[in-house]
C-alpha positions, 0 to 999 in steps of 0.5 A: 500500500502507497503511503499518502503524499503530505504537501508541504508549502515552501513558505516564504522563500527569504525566511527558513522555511526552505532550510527546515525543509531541507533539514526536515527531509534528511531524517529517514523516519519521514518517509516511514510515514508518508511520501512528502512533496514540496509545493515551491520552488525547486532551485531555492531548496538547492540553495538552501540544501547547499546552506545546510549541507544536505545530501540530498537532491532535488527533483523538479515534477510539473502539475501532472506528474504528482505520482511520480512522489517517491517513499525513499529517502535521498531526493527532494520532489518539488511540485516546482512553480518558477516563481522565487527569483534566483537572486533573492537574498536570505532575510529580506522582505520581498513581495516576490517571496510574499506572492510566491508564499501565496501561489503555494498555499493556493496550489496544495488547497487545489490538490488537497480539495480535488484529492491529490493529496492526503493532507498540507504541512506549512512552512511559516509565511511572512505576514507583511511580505504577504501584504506587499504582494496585495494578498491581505491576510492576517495568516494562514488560517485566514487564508485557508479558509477562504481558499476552502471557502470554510466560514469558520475555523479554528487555531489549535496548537499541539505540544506533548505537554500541552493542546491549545485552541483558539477562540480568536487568532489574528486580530488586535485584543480590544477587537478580540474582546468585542468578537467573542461571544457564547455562539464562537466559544461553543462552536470553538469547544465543539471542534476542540471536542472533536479533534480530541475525540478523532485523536483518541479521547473519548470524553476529553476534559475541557478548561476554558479560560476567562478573558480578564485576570483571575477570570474576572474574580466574581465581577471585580475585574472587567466588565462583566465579559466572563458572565456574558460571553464565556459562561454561557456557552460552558452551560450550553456544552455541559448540557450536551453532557460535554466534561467542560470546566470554567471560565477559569483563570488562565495562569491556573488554568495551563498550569493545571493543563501541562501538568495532565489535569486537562486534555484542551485549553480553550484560549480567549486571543492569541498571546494568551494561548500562545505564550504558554505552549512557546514557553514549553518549546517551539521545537515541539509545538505544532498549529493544527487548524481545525474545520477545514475540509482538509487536514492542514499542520503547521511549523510553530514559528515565523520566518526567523528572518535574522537567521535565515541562510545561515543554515542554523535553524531548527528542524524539529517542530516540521518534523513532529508537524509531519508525524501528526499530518500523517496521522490524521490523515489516517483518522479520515474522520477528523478532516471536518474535525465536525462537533459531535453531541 
């Protein structure tokens, strides 16, 4: 039996994601698991094999030669797409780069929804390298949904220690305060349940976290929002028989989660989710974006711009964000990662 192809997008071209990509595939354990093709540019991956002193080749494929993807170790496929100029410089900011970064996402959510492949794997893009090619997305979670035209999604970041899902991402925190509301905390909890669950635990046990400290202390912080838009939604889940607990303190709360007492945190915005799993090591983390109707894994870091082409750059949390592609791909049901009651 073929193992899946894992499309993984080459991100932006002046950051690291053609190194930890390089870096990624010299480990024989990927192609154990999968059969990974790049979606990019295949003189930039040479470029940066030279920089990290790779072995391994590069194989140039067109559109339609995506069965030739091999399962062995020792060359690089790469659905080449021209589009990376050949003197663009390591660390830069460059719309070419941000176009390009685009183009590729764009290419695997094609070949994901018509089936040629078994899920995506994102090296990280350049948000403002994005802008400058006019493509105004805040990231990829946004971009992929509308790619897939998927009305909401939601962010979950995996590490051993500790899950994370997200009720706002990408967006200031004042905005983010004035976006949350019980219907997107229940809808957010759901898909969290649902991963959980096509991941293996039955009943996962859920922490919510409040929005103000100490989750607003009864009323003595803030403005009333943990009552009106957080609670709410817990007794909604707790009614469907959901193991749901909060709002709770967030401080608490992940200490509580990375010692074992819960399986999933939800976090109200981006830092509070955020800052906890990178504490806990970004070489482990791993962005899973929950209700696409494909499976989509991430790197948990940035374009790292003040290191790229240097060669120095850690491949691991590619690695691990292959590992757990490929085995969801093998848990077909979690694609939509749909509630379940």
């Amino acid at each position: 039996m073929k193992l899946p192809i894992i499309a993984i997008t080459m991100g932006d071209a002046a950051g690291v994601g053609p190194e930890i990509i390089m870096k990624s595939l010299a480990h024989p354990t990927v192609y154990d698991q999968c059969r990974p093709m790049v979606v990019g540019d295949a003189e930039r991956l040479r470029e940066a094999g030279r920089i990290v002193k790779s072995r391994l080749s590069v194989r140039s494929l067109a559109p339609d030669e995506i069965h030739r993807v091999c399962d062995t170790n020792g060359a690089v496929d790469c659905l080449d797409l021209h589009l990376i100029p050949r003197d663009l410089p390591w660390g830069r900011l460059s719309p070419a780069a941000g176009e390009g970064a685009f183009q590729f996402v764009r290419k695997a959510c094609e070949l994901a929804m018509n089936g040629k492949i078994a899920a995506i794997c994102t090296a990280p893009l350049n948000k403002a390298a994005l802008h400058a090619a006019g493509r105004n997305y805040p990231g990829h979670t946004e971009l992929l949904a509308e790619l897939t035209e998927t009305p909401e999604v939601s962010m979950m970041l995996s590490t051993p220690k500790l899950k994370v899902t997200h009720v706002t991402t990408h967006i200031g925190l004042l905005d983010a305060v004035a976006k949350i509301e019980p219907g997107l905390v229940e809808r957010t909890i759901g898909r969290a349940r649902a991963a959980m669950q096509s991941a293996g635990t039955a009943d996962p046990k859920i922490g919510v976290c409040g929005i103000n400290p100490h989750a607003g202390e009864n009323g003595l912080f803030g403005h009333g929002e943990e009552a009106e838009k957080i609670a709410p939604a817990i007794e909604a889940c707790r009614r469907k028989g959901w193991n749901v607990a909060g709002p709770l303190p967030a401080d608490t709360l992940f200490f509580l989660a990375q010692r074992g007492d819960y399986d999933m945190v939800i976090a109200m915005y981006h830092d509070q989710g955020h800052g906890p799993v990178k504490v806990l090591g970004l070489e482990a983390g791993v962005n899973i974006t929950l209700g696409l109707p494909v499976i989509r894994t991430s790197v948990d870091h940035g374009t790292a711009f003040d290191i790229a082409g240097t060669g120095t750059v850690d491949e691991r949390s590619m690695v691990e964000a292959l590992r757990q592609a490929t085995a969801l791909v093998r848990r077909d049901d979690f694609v939509a990662a749909k509630p379940r009651s």
